[in-house]
mmCIF file of the N, C-alpha and C atoms, coordinates in Angstrom:
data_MODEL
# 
_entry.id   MODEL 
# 
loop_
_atom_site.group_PDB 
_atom_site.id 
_atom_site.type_symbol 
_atom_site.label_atom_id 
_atom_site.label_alt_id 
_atom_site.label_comp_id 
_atom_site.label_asym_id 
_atom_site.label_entity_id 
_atom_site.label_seq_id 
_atom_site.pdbx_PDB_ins_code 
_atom_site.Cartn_x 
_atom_site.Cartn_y 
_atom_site.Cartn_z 
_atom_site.occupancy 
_atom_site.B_iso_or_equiv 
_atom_site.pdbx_formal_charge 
_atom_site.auth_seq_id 
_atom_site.auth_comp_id 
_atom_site.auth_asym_id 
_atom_site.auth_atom_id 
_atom_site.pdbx_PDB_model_num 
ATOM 1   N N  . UNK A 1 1  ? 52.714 112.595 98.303  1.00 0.00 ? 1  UNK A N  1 
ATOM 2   C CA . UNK A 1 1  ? 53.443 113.839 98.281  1.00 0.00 ? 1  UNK A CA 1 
ATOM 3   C C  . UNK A 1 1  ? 53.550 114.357 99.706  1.00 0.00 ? 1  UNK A C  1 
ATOM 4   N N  . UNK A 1 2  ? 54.608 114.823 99.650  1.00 0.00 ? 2  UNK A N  1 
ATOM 5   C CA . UNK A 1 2  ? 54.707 115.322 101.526 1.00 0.00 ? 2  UNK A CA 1 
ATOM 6   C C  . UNK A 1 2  ? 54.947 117.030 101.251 1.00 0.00 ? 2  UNK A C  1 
ATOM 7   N N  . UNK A 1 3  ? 54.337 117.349 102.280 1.00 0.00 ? 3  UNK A N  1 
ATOM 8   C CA . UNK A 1 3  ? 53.984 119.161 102.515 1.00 0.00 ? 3  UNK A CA 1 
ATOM 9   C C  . UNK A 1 3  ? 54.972 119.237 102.922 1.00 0.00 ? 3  UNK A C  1 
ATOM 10  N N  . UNK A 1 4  ? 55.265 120.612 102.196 1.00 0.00 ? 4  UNK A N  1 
ATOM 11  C CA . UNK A 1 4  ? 56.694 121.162 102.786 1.00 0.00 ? 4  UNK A CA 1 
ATOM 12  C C  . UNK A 1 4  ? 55.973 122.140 104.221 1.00 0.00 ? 4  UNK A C  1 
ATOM 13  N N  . UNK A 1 5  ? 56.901 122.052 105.247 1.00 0.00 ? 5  UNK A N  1 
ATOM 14  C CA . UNK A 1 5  ? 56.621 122.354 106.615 1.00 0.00 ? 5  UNK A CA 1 
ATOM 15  C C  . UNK A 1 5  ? 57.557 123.441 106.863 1.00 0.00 ? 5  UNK A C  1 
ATOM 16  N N  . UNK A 1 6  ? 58.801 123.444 106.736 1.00 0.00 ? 6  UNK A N  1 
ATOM 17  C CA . UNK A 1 6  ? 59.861 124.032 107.034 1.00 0.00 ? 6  UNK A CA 1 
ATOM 18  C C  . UNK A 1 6  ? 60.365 125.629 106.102 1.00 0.00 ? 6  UNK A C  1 
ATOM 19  N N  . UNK A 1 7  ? 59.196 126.639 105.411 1.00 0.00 ? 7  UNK A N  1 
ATOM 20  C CA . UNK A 1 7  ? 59.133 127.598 104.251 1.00 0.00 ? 7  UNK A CA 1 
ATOM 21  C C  . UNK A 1 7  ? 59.259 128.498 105.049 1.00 0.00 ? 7  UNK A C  1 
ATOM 22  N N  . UNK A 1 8  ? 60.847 129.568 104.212 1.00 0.00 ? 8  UNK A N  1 
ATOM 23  C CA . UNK A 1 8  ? 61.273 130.690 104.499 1.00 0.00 ? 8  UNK A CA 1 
ATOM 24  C C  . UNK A 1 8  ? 60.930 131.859 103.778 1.00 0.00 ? 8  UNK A C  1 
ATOM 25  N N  . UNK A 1 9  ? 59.315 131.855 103.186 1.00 0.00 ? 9  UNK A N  1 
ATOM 26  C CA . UNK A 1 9  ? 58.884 132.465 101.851 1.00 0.00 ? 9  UNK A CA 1 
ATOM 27  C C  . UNK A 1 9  ? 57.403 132.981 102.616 1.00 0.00 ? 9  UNK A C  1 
ATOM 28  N N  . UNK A 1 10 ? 56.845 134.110 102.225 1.00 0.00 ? 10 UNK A N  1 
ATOM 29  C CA . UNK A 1 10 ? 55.556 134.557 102.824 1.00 0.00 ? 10 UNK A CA 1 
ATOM 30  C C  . UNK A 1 10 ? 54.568 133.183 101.362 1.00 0.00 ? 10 UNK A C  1 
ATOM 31  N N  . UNK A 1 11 ? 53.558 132.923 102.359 1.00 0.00 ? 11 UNK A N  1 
ATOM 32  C CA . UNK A 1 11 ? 52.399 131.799 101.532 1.00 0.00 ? 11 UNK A CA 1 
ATOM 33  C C  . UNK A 1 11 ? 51.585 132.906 101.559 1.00 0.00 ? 11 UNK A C  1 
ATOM 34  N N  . UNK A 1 12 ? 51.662 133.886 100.277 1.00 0.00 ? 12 UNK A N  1 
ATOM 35  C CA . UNK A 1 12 ? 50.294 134.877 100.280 1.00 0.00 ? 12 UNK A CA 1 
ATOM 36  C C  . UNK A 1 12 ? 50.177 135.220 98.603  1.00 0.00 ? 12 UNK A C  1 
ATOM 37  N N  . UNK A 1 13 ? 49.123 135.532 98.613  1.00 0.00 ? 13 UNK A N  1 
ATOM 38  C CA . UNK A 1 13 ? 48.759 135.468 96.583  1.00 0.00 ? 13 UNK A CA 1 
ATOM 39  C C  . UNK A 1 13 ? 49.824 136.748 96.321  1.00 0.00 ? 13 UNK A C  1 
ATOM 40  N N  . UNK A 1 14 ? 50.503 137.040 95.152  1.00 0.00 ? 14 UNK A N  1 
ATOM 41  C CA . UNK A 1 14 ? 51.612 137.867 94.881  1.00 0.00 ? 14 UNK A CA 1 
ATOM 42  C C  . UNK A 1 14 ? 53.337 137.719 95.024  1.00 0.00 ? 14 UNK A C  1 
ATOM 43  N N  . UNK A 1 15 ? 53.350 136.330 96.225  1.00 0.00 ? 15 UNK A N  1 
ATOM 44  C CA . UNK A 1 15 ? 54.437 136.078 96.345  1.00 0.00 ? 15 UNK A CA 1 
ATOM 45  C C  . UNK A 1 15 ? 55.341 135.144 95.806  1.00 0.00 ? 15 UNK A C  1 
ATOM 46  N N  . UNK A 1 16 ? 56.351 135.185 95.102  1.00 0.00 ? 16 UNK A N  1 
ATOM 47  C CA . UNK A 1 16 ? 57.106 134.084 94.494  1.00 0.00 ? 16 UNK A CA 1 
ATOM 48  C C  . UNK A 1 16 ? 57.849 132.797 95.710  1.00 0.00 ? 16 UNK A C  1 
ATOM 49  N N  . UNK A 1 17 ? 57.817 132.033 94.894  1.00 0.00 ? 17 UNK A N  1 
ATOM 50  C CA . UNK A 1 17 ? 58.365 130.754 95.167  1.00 0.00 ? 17 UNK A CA 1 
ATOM 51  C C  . UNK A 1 17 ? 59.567 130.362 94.774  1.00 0.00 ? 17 UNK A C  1 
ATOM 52  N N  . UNK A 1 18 ? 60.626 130.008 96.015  1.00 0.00 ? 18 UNK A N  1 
ATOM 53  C CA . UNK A 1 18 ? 62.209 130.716 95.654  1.00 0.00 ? 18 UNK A CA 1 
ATOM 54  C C  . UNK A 1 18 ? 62.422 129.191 94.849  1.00 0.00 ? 18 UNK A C  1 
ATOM 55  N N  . UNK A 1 19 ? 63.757 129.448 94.517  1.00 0.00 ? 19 UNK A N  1 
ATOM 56  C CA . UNK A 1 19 ? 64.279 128.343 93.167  1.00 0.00 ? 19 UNK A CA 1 
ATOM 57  C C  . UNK A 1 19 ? 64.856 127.448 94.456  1.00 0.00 ? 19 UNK A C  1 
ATOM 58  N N  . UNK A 1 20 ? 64.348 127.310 95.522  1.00 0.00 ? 20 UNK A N  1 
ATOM 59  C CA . UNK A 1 20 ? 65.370 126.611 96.416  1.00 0.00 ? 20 UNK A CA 1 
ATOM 60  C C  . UNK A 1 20 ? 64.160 125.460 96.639  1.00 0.00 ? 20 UNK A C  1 
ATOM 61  N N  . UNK A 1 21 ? 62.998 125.538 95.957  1.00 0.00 ? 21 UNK A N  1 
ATOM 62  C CA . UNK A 1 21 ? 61.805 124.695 95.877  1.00 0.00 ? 21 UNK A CA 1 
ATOM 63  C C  . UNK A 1 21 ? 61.717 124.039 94.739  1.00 0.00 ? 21 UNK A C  1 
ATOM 64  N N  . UNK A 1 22 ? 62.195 122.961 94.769  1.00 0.00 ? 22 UNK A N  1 
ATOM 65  C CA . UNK A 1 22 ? 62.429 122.506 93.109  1.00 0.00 ? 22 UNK A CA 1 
ATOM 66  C C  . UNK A 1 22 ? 61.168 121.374 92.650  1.00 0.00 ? 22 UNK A C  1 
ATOM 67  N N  . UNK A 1 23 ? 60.059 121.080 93.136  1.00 0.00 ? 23 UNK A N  1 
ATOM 68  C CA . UNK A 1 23 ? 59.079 120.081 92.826  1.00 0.00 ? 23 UNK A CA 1 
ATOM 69  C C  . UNK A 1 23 ? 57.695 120.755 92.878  1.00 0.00 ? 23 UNK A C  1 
ATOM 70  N N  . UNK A 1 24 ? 57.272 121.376 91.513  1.00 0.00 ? 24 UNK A N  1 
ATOM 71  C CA . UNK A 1 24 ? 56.341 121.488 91.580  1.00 0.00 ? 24 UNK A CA 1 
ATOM 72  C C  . UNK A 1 24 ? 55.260 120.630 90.737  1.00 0.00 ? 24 UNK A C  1 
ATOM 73  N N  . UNK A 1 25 ? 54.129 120.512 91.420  1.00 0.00 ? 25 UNK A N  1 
ATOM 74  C CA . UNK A 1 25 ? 52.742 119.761 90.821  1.00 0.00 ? 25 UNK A CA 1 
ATOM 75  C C  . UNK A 1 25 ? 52.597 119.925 89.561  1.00 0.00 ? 25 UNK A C  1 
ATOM 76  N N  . UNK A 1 26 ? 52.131 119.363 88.439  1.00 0.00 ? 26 UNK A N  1 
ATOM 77  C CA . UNK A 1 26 ? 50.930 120.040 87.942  1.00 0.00 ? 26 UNK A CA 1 
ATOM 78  C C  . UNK A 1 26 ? 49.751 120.064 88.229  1.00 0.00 ? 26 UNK A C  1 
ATOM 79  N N  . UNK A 1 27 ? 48.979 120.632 87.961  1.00 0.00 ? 27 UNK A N  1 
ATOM 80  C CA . UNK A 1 27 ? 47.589 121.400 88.521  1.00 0.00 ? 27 UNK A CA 1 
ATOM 81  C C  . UNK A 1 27 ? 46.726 120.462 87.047  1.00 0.00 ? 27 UNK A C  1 
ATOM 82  N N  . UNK A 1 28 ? 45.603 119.783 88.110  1.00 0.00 ? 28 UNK A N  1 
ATOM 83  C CA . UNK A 1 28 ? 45.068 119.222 87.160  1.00 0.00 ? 28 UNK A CA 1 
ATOM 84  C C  . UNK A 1 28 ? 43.892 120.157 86.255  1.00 0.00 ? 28 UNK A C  1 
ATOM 85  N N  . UNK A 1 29 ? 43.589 119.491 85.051  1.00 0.00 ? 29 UNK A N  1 
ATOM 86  C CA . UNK A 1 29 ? 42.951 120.104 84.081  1.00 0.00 ? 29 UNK A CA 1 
ATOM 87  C C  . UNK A 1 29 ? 41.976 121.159 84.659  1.00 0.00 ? 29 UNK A C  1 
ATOM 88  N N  . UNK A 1 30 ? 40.772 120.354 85.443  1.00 0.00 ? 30 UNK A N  1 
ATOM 89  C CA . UNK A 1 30 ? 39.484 121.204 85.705  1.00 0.00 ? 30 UNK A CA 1 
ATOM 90  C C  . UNK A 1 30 ? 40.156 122.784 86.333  1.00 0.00 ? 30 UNK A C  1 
ATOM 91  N N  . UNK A 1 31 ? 41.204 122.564 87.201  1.00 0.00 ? 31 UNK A N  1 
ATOM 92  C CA . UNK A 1 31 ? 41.593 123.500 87.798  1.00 0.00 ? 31 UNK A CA 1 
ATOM 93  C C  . UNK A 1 31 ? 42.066 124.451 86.955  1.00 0.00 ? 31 UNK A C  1 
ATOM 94  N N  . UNK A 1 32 ? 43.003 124.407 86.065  1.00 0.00 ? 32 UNK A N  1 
ATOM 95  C CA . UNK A 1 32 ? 43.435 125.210 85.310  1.00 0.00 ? 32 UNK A CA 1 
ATOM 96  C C  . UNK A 1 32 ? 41.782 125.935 84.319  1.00 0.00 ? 32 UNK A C  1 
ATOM 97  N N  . UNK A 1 33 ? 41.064 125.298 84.226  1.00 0.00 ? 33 UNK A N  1 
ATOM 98  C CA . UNK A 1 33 ? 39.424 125.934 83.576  1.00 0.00 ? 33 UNK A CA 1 
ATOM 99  C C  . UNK A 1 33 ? 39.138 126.928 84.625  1.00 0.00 ? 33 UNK A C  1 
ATOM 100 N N  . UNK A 1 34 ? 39.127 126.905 85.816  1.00 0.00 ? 34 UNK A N  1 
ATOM 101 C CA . UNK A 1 34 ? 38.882 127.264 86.962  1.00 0.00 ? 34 UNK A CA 1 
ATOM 102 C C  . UNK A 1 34 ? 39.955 128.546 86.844  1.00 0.00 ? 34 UNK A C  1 
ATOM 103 N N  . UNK A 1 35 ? 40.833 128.879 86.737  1.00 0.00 ? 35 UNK A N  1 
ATOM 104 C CA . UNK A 1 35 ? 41.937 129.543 86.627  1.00 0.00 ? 35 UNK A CA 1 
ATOM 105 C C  . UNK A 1 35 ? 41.668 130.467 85.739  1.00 0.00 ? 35 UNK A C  1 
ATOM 106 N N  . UNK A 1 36 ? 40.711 131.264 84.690  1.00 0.00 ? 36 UNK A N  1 
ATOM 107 C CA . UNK A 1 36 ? 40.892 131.692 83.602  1.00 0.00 ? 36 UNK A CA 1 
ATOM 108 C C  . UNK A 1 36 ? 42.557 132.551 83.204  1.00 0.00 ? 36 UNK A C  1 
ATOM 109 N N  . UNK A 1 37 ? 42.857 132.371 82.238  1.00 0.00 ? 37 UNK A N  1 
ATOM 110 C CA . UNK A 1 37 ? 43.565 133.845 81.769  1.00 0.00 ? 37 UNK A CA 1 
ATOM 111 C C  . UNK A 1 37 ? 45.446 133.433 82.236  1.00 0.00 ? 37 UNK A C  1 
ATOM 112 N N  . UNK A 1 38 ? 45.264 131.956 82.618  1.00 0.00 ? 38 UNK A N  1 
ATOM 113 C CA . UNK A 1 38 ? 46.641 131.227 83.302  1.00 0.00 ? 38 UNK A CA 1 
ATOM 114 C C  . UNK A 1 38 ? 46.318 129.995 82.644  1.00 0.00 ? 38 UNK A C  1 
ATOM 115 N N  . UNK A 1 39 ? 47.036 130.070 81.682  1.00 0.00 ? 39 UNK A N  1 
ATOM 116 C CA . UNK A 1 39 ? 47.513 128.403 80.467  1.00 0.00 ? 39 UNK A CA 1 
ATOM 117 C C  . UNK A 1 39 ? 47.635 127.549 81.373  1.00 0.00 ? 39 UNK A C  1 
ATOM 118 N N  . UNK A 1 40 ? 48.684 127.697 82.099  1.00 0.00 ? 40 UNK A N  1 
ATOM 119 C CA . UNK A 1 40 ? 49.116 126.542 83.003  1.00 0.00 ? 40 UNK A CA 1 
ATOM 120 C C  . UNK A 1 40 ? 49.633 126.973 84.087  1.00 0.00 ? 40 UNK A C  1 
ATOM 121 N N  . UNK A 1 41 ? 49.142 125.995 85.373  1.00 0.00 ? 41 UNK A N  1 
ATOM 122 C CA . UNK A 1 41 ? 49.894 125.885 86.705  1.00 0.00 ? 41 UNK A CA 1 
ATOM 123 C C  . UNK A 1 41 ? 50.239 125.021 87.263  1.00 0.00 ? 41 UNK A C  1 
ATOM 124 N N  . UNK A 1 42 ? 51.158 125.005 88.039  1.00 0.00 ? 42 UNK A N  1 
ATOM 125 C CA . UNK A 1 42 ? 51.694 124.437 88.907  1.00 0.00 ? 42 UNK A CA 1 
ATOM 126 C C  . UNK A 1 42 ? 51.221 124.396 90.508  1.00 0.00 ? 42 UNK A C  1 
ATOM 127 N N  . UNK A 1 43 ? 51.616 123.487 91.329  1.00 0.00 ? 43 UNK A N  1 
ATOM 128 C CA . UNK A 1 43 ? 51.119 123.711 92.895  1.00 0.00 ? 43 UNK A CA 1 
ATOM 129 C C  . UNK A 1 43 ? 52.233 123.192 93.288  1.00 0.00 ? 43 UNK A C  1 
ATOM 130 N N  . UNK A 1 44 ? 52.297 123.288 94.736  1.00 0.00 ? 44 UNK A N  1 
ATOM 131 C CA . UNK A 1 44 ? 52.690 122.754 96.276  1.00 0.00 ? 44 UNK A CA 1 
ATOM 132 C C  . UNK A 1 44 ? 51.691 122.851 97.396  1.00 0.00 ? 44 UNK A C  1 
ATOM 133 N N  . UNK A 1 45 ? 52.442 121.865 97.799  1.00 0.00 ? 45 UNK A N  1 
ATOM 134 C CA . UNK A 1 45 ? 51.750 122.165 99.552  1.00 0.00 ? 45 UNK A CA 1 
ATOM 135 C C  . UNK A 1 45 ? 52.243 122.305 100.458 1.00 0.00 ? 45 UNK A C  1 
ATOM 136 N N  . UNK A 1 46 ? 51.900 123.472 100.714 1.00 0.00 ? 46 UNK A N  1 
ATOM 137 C CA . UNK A 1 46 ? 52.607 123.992 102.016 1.00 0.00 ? 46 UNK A CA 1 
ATOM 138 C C  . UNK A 1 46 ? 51.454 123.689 103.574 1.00 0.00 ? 46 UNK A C  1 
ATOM 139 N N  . UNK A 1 47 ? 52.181 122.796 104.471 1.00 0.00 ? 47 UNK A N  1 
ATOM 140 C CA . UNK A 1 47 ? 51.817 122.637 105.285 1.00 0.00 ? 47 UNK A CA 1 
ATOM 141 C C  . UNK A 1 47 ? 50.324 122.176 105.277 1.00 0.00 ? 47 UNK A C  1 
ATOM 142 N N  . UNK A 1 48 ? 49.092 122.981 105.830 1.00 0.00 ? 48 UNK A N  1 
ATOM 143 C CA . UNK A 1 48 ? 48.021 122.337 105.242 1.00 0.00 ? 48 UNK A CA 1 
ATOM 144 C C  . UNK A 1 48 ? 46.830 123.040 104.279 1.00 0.00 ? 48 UNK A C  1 
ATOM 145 N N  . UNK A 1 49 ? 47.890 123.831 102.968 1.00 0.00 ? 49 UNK A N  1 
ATOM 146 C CA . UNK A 1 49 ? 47.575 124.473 101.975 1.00 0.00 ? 49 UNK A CA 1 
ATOM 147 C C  . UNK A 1 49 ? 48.175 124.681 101.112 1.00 0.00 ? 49 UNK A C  1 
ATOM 148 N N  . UNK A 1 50 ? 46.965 124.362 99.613  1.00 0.00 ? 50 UNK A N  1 
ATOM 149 C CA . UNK A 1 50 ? 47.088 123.944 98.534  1.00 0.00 ? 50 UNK A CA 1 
ATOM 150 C C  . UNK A 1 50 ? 47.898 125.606 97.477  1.00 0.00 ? 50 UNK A C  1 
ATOM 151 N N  . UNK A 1 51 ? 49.066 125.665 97.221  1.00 0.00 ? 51 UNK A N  1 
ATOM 152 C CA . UNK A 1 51 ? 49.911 126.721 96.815  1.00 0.00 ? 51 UNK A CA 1 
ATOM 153 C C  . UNK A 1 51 ? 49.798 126.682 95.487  1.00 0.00 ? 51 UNK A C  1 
ATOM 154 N N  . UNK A 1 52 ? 48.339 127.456 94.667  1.00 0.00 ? 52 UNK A N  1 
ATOM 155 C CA . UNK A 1 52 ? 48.915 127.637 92.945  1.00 0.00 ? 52 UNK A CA 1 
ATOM 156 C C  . UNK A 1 52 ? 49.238 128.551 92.668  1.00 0.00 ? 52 UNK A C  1 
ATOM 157 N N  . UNK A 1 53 ? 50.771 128.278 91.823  1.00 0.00 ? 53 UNK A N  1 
ATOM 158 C CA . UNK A 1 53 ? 51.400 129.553 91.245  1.00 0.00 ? 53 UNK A CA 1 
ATOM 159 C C  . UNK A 1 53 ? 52.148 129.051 89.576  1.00 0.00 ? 53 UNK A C  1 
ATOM 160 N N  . UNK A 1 54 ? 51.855 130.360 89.261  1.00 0.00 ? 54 UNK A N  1 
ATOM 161 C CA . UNK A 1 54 ? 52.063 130.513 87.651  1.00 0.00 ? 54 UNK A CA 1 
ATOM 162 C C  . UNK A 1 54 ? 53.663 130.394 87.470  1.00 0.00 ? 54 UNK A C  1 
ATOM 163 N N  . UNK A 1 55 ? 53.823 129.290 86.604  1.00 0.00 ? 55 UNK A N  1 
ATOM 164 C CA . UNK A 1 55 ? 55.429 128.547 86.498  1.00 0.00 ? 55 UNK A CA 1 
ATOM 165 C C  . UNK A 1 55 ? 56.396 128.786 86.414  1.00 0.00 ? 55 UNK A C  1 
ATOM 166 N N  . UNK A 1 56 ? 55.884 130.019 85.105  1.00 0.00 ? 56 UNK A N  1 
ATOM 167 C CA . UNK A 1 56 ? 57.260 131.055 84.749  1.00 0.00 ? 56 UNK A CA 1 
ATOM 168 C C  . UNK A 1 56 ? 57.786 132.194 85.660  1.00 0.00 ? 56 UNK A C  1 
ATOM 169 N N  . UNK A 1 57 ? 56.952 132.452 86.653  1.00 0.00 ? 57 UNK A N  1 
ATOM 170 C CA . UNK A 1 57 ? 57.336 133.334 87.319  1.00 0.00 ? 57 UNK A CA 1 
ATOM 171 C C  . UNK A 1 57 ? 57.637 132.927 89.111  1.00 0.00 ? 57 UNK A C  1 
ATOM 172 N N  . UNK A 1 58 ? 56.971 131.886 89.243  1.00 0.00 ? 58 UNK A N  1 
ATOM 173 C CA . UNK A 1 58 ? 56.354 131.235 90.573  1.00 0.00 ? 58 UNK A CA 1 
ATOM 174 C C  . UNK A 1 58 ? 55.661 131.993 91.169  1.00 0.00 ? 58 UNK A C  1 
ATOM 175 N N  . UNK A 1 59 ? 55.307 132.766 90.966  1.00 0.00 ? 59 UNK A N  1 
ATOM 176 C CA . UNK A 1 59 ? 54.611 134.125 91.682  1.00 0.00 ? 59 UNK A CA 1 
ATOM 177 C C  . UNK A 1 59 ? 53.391 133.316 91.876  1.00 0.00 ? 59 UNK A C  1 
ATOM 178 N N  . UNK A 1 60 ? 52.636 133.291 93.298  1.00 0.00 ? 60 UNK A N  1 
ATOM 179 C CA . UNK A 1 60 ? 51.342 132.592 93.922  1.00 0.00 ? 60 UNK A CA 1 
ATOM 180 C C  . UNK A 1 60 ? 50.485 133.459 93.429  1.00 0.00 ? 60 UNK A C  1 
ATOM 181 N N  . UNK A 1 61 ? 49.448 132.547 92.774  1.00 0.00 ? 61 UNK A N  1 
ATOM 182 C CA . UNK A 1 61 ? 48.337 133.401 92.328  1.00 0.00 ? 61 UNK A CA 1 
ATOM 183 C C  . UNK A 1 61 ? 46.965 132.977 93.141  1.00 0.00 ? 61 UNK A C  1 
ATOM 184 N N  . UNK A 1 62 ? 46.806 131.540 93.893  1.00 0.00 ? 62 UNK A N  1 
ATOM 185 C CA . UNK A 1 62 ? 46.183 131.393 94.440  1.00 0.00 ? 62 UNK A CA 1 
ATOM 186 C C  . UNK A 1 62 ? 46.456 130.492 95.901  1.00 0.00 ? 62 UNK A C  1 
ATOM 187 N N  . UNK A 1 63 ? 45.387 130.745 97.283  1.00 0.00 ? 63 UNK A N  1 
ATOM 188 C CA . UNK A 1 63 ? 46.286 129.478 98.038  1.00 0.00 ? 63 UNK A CA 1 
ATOM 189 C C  . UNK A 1 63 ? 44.912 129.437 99.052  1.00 0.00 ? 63 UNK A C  1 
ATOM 190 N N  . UNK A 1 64 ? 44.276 127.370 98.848  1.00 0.00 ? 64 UNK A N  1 
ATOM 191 C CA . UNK A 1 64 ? 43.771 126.869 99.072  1.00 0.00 ? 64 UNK A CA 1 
ATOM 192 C C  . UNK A 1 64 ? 43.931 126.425 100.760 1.00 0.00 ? 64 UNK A C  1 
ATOM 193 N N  . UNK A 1 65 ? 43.169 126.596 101.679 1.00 0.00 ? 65 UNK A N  1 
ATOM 194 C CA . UNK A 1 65 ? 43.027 125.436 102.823 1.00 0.00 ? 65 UNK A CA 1 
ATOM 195 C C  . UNK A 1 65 ? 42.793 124.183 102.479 1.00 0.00 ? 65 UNK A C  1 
ATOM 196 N N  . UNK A 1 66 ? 43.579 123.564 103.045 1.00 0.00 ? 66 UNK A N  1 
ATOM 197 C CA . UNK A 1 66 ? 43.494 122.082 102.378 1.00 0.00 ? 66 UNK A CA 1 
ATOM 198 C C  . UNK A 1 66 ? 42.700 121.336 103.412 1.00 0.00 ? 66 UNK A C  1 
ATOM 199 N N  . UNK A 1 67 ? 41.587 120.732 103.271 1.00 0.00 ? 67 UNK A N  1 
ATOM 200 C CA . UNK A 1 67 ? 40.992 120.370 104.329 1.00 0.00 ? 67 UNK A CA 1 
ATOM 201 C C  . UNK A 1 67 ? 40.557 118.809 104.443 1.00 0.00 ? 67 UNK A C  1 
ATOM 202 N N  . UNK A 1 68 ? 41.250 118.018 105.264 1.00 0.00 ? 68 UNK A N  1 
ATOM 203 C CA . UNK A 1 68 ? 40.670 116.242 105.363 1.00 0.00 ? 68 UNK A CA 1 
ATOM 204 C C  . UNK A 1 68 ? 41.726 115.754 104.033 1.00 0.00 ? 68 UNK A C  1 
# 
């Protein structure tokens, strides 16, 4: 998977993810346990951090340093 580098969108928890981003992850199982109270997510990576946001809305609910 290649990080998107080139994002015209603030990477901060609250912010949506425009429809001009069309590939998102799914978020594997443990993570979503990890997640309470969010059925399901989705990710990206932006640059060198891990972007989870809730599907129906894209709205970032969480965002990981991705490290090594």
């Amino acid at each position: 998977m290649q990080p998107l580098t080139n994002v015209e969108f603030s990477v901060s928890v609250g912010s949506t993810v425009p429809t001009s981003v069309t590939t998102l992850y799914d978020c594997p199982d443990n993570v979503e346990r990890i997640l309470t109270g969010l059925p399901e997510c989705k990710y990206i990576v932006v640059r060198d951090q891990i972007v989870i946001l809730e599907p129906r809305t894209r709205r970032i609910v969480t965002v990981i340093e991705h490290r090594g």
